[in-house]
C-alpha positions as CSV (number, residue, x, y, z in Angstrom):
1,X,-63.4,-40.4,-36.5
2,X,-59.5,-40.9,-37.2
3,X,-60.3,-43.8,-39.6
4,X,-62.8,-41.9,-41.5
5,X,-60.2,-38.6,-41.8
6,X,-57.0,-41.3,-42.7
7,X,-59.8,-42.5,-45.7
8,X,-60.4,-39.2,-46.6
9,X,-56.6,-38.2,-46.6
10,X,-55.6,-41.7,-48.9
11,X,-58.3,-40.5,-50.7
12,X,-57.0,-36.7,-51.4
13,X,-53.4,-38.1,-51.9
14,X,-54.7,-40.8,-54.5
15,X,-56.1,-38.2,-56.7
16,X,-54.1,-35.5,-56.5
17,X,-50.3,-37.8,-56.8
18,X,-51.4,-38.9,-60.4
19,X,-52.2,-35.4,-61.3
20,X,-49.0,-34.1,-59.8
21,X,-46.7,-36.2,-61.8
22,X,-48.7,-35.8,-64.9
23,X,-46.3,-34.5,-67.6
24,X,-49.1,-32.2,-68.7
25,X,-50.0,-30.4,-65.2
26,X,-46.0,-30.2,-65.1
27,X,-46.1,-28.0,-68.1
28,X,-49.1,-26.0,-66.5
29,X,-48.1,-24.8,-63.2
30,X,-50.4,-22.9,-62.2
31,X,-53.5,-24.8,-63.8
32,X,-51.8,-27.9,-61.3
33,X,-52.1,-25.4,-58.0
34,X,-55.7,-24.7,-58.9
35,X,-57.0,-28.2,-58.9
36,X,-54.9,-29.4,-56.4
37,X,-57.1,-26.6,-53.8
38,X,-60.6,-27.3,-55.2
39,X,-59.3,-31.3,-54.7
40,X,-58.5,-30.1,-51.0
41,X,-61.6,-27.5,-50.7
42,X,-63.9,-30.3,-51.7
43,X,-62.3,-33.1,-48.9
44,X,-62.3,-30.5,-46.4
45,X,-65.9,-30.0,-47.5
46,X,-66.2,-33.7,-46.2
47,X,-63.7,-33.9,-43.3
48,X,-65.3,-35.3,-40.1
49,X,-65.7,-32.1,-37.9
50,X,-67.6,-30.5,-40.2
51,X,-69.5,-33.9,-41.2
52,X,-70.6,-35.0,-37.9
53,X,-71.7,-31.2,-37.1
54,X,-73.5,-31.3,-40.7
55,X,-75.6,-34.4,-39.0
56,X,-76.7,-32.1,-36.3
57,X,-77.0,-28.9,-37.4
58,X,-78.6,-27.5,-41.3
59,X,-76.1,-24.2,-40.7
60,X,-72.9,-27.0,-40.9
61,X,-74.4,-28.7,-43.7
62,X,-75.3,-25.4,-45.8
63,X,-71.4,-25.0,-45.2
64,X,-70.9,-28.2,-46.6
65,X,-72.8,-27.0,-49.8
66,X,-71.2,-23.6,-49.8
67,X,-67.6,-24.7,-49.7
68,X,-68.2,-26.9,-52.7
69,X,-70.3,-24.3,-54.2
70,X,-68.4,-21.2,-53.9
71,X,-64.8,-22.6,-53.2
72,X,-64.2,-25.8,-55.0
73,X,-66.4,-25.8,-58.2
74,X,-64.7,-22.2,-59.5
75,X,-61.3,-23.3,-58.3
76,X,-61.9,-26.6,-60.8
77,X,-63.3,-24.7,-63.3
78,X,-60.2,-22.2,-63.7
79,X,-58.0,-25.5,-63.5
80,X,-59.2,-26.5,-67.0
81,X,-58.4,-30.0,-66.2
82,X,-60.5,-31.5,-69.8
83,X,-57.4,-31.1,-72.6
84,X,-55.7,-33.6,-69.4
85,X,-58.2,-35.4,-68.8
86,X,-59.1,-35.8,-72.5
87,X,-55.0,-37.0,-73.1
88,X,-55.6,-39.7,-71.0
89,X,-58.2,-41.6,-73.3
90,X,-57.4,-44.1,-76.1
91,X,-56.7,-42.4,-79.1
92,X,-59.6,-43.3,-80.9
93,X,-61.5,-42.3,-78.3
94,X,-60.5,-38.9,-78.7
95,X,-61.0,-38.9,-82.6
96,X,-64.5,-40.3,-81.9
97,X,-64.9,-37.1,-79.4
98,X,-63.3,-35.1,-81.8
99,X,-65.9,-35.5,-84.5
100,X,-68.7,-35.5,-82.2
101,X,-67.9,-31.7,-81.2
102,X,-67.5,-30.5,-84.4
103,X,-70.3,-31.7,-86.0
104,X,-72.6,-30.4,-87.8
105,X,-70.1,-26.7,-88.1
106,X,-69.0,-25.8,-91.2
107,X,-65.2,-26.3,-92.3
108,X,-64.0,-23.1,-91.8
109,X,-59.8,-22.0,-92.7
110,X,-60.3,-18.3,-92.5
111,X,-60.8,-15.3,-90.3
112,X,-63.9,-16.7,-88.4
113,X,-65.8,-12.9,-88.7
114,X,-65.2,-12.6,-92.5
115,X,-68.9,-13.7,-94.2
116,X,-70.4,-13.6,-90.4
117,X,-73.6,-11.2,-90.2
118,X,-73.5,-8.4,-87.8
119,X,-77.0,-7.4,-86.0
120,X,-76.6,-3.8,-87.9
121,X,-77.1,-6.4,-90.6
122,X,-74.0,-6.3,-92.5
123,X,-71.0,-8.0,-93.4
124,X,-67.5,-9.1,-92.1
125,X,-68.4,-7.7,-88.8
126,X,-68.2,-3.9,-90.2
127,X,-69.3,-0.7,-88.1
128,X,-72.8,0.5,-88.8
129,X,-72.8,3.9,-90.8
């Protein structure tokens, strides 16, 4: 049991050091808190009490399933980790990316509502009369 929770600590320190000292999760405090407790939520998810219980018992593995679920998923989520994540690629693998997501949507440079069709049926996003 204490080599499998020293693996699962190197584990937890290797990912979240990198992201620490990330000049980008420097500049986003708060973004950096956020994944660094679904990162935690999601190894304590996996920690060896609650693992070998899990083996045993459904209740400690629905836990398991919960705590990633409920706790770790929405903290990652509100850590918006992609325009990082996305930083660290090749540059043209970004421009490739780039002109995958935006294909296929017209080149627009104004307003984004102006010309759009409101369900009333009208234009520029106007009030019904």
């Amino acid at each position: 049991m204490i080599a499998r929770t020293a693996v699962l600590l190197g584990a937890t320190v290797a990912v979240l050091v990198p992201l620490w000292r990330n000049p980008w999760w420097q500049r986003h405090p708060a973004r950096r808190r956020l994944l660094a407790l679904a990162v935690v939520a999601a190894s304590a998810s996996q920690a060896p009490p609650l693992t070998d219980a899990a083996a045993a018992l459904a209740a400690a593995h629905m836990v398991q399933h919960l705590l990633l679920v409920t706790v770790a998923a929405p903290l990652a989520a509100l850590a918006e980790p992609a325009p990082m994540l996305l930083g660290t690629l090749p540059p043209a693998w970004r421009r490739r990316l780039g002109r995958l997501r935006h294909r296929g949507r017209p080149a627009s440079r104004g307003g984004g509502q102006v010309g759009r069709e409101t369900p009333s049926g009208q234009r520029g996003g106007g009030r019904p009369r």
